[in-house]
N, C-alpha and C positions, 0 to 999 in steps of 0.2 A: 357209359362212363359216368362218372360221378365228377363235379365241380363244389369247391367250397364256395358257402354263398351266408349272408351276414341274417341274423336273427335282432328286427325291432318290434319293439311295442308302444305304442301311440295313445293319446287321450283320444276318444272319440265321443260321440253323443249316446249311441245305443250299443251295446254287445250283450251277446251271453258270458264273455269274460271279462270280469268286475273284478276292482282294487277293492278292496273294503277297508275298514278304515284301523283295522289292524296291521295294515298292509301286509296281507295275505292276498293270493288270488282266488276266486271263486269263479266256479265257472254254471250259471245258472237254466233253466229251460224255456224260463220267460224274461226278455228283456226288461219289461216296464218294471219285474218285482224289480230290480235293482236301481231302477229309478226313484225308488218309494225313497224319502228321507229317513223313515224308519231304518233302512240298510246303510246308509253313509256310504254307498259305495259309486267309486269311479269305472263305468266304460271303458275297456282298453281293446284295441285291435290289435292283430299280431301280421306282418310282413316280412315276408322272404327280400331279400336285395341280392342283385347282381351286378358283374360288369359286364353284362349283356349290350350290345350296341341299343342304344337308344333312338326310336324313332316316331313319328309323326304318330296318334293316338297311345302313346304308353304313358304309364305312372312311374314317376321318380321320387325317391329322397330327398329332398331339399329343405331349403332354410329360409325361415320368413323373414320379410328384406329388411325387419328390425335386426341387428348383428347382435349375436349374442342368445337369443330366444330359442326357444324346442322347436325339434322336428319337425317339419309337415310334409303330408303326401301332395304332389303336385302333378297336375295333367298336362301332355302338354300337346296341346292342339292342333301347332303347327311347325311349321319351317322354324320359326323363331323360336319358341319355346325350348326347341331340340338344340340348338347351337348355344342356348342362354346356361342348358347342364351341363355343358362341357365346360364351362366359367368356374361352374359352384361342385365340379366335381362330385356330379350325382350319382345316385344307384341306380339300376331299374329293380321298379317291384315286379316282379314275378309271379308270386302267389299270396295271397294274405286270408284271414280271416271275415272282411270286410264284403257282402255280397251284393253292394248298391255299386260297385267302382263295374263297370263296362269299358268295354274301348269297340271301336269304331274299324269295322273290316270292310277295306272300301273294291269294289271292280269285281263280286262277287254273283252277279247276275249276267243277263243278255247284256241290259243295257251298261254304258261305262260308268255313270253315277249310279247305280244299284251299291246300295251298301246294308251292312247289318250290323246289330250291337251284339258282342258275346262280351261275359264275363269274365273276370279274369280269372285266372286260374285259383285253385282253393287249395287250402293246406291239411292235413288230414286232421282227422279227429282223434286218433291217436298220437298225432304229435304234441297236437294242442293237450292232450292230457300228461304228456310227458314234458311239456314246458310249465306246465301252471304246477305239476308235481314237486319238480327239480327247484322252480323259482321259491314254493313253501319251506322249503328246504334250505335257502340261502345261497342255491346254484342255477345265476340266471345263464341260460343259454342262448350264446352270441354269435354261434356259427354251425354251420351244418353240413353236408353231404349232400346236395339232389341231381337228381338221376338226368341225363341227355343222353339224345339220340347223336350218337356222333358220327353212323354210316349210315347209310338207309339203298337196299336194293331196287331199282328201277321198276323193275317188272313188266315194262311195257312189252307188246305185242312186236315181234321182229317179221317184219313181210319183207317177203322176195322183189328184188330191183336187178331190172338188168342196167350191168352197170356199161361202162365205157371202156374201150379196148385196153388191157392193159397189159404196157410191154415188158413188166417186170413176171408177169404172169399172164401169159399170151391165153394160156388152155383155157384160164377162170374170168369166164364175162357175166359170173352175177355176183349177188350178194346179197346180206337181208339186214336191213335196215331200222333201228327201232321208231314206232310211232309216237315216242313218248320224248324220249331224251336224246336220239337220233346217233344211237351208237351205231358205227357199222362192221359187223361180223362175215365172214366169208362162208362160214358153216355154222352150223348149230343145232343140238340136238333138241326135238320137237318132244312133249309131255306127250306119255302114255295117256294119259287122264284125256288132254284136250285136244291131241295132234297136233297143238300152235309150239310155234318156237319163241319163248318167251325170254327178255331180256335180263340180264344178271346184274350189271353193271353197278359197280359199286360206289355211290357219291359221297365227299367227307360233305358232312353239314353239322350243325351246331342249334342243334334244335332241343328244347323243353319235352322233357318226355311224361306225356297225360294220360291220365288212366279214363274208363270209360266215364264216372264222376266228375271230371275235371278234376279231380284232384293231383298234386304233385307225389312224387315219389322221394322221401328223407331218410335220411340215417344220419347217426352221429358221427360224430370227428372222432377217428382210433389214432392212438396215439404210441399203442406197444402189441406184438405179434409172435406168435410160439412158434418153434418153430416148423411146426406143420402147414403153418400159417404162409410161412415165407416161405416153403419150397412151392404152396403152389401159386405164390405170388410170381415168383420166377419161371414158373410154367405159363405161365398168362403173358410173362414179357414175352418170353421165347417166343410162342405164338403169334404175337401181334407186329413182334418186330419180322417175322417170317414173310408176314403177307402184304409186308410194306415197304416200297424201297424207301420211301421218305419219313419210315420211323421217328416219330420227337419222344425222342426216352424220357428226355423232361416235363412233357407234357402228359403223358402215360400216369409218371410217378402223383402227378399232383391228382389227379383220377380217381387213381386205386391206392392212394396211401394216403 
């Protein structure tokens, strides 16, 4: 599924994407050239925003506690930072241009303080050639399409349990149980491949969907549809509303439309 999600650009110290002083964008191979005074050009970073729940090491949109002033990316550390963007009505950043921002992945060892720094996610290089395009052109681009994962299959390993007597089914005293996500099946067909019986189960989540680059997955905002377009858009409802009792047709629409 696709979610709309907001397109900013930020002053920064160093980028390969430079203001010049024709206020055109430029998008350069070496930083420093564009620091030369001979260029007159400004640094700019480009960020993804979302309403993505906000939590404990993410970056947000906010506002410097002068009122009135530009934009700033803001980190937010802890407990308190997280409650202070629900005040100032923040975004999360998601993906940006910027490759110095990290965030903090904590319980990911043996030990429970084992933590590691990954980067945040990156936005393509074809995006960014189709935003500094569109922007010379006098069409800034302020919102976008990117791609989430919004079911994801278990897959775990289902092993056999004998289970406990049961009087609604007196004949069946086992079952196979998954190791992963702890669905439990009374049957299940085992992989030719592996002989295991492997779990299906299908969980709604709401998760960022990354390529092996870390990069994000974009498309632009459509806004008219031929109609070849829309019968198989209505084929994709049908389908999704099929395998779901709890279908949100509203939620579908803003997705795929």
């Amino acid at each position: 599924m696709y979610k709309k999600c907001k397109v900013v650009m930020l002053t920064t110290e160093n980028s390969l994407i430079n203001l010049s002083n024709t206020k055109d964008l430029i998008i350069t191979s070496n930083e420093l050239v564009c620091k030369s005074d001979l260029y007159h050009t400004i640094p700019q970073h480009l960020y993804i925003l979302s309403d993505d729940e906000i939590k404990e090491g993410d970056y947000v949109q906010t506002f410097k506690s002068i009122p009135n002033t530009e934009m700033c990316i803001h980190h937010c550390k802890d407990s308190g930072d997280v409650l202070s963007t629900k005040e100032l009505n923040c975004k999360k950043t998601i993906a940006t241009t910027d490759s110095s921002l990290f965030k903090i992945i904590k319980n990911v060892g043996i030990r429970e303080k084992d933590s590691m720094e990954v980067s945040l996610p990156y936005i393509p290089q074809s995006f960014i050639d189709k935003y500094v395009s569109e922007y010379n052109k006098g069409n800034k681009i302020e919102e976008v399409m990117v791609e989430y994962i919004d079911y994801v299959q278990c897959k775990g390993e289902m092993r056999w349990h004998a289970s406990e007597h049961d009087l609604a089914s007196p004949d069946t005293l086992d079952f196979y149980k998954c190791d992963t996500c702890g669905d439990i099946r009374r049957s299940g067909a085992a992989s030719i491949l592996t002989g295991k019986r492997m779990c299906s189960k299908q969980t709604k989540i709401n998760l960022l969907k990354l390529n092996p680059d870390n990069t994000i997955n974009i498309k632009s905002i459509k806004d008219s549809w031929n109609r070849d377009e829309v019968i198989e858009l209505c084929k994709k409802a049908i389908i999704a509303g099929s395998y779901s009792s709890t279908f949100a047709f509203n939620e579908w629409i803003e997705s795929n439309l």
